[in-house]
N, C-alpha and C positions, 0 to 999 in steps of 0.2 A: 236636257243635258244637266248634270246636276251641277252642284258648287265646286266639287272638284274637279271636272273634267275641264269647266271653265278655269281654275287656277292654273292647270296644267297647260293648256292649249295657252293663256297668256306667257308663264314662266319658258312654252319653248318659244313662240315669238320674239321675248328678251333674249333670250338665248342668240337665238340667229340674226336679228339684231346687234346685236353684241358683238359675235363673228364678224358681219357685215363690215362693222364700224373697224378692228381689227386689223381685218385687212386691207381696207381701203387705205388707214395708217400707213401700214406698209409700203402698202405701193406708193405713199406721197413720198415717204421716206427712201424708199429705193432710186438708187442712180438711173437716169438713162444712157443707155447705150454715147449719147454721144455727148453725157456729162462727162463717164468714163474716158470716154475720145480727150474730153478737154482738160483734164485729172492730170493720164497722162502724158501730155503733151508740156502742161506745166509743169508738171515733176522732170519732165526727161529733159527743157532744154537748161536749166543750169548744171545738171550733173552730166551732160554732153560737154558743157562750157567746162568745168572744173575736170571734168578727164584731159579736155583736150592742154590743159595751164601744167597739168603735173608730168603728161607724157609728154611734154614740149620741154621741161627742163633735162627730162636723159642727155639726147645729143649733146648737149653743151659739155656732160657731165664721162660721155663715151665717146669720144670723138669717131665718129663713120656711122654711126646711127640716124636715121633719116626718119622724120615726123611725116606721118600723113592724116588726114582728117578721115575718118569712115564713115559715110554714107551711103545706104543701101537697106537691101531687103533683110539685111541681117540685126540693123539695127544703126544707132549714131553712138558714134566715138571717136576714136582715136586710135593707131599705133605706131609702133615706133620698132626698125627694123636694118637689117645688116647682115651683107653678107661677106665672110670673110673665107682664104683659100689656106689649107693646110698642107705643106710639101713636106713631110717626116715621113723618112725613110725608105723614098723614092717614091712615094703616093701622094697624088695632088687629089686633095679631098675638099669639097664646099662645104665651108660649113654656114650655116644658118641660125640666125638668134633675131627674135620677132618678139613683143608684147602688145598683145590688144586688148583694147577694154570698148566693152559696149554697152551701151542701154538698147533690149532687144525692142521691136516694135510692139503697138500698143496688141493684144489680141483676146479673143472672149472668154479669159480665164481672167480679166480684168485686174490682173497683176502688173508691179513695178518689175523690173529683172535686169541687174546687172551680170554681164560673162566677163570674166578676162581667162587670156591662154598664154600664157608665158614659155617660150622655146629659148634653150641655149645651146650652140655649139651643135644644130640638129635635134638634141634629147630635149622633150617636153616636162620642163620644171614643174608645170601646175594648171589645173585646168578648173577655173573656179565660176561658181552660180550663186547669188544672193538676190534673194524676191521675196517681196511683201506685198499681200493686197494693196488694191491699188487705194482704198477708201483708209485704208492704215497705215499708208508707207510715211515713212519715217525719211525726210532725207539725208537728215544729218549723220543718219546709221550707212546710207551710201556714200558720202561723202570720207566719213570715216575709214571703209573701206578703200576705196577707191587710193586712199594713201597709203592703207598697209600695205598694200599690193604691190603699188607699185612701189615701193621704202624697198617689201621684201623680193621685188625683182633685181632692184639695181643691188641688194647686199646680194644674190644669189649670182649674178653678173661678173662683179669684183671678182668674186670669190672661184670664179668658172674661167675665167678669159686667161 
């Protein structure tokens, strides 16, 4: 074998090597499944708690609106809802006015995911999604939302009833 083929055969060993070391990196670095579990699990229950503080001040603010806590397969939140009857012009009509907000459950896209759906008077005002990887989420950018939303339900509210 001459001197080259020896430099060769060592330079691809460093090489693979090299690779090896690489990705082994990686993988120390990379989450496991049920770090993710615990990720979001802490990210979701203060922004569970802060949905449930902001949708609990409506009724106070609408009198006939009713808080309930949501729990379930859809996710943890909060909504706040009411049903009111409309007799104009000899039609007695239900109407329906609802806001929820949820943190959806944890799943293997390893995302944060806030929904809220805001209904008034029956017609659905807004149907809104905000996610961030779960390894990136930010929660003060949830947080922040979590109040526009619901600021711009009760102004949509006022301004509908």
């Amino acid at each position: 074998m001459s001197d080259f083929d020896e430099r060769l055969h060592r330079a691809i060993e460093r090489g693979n090597r090299h690779l090896a070391a690489q990705e082994q990196a990686k993988q120390a670095q990379a989450m496991t499944e049920e770090q993710f579990k615990r990720l979001h699990a802490q990210l979701r229950l203060p922004l569970t708690e802060h949905i449930e503080r902001c949708l609990a001040r409506l009724p106070p603010n609408f009198p006939g609106f009713r808080f309930e806590t949501v729990i379930g397969d859809r996710g943890w939140g909060a909504a706040v809802s009411r049903d009111d009857v409309s007799l104009g012009g000899g039609d007695r009509r239900n109407l329906f006015s609802r806001l929820e907000m949820l943190i959806r459950p944890f799943s293997s896209a390893h995302v944060l995911e806030l929904t809220a759906r805001g209904t008034i008077r029956n017609k659905e005002v807004y149907s809104r999604t905000h996610y961030q990887i779960l390894s990136e989420a930010d929660p003060e950018t949830f947080t922040e939302l979590v109040d526009l939303w619901v600021l711009e339900y009760a102004e949509l509210y006022a301004s509908k009833r």
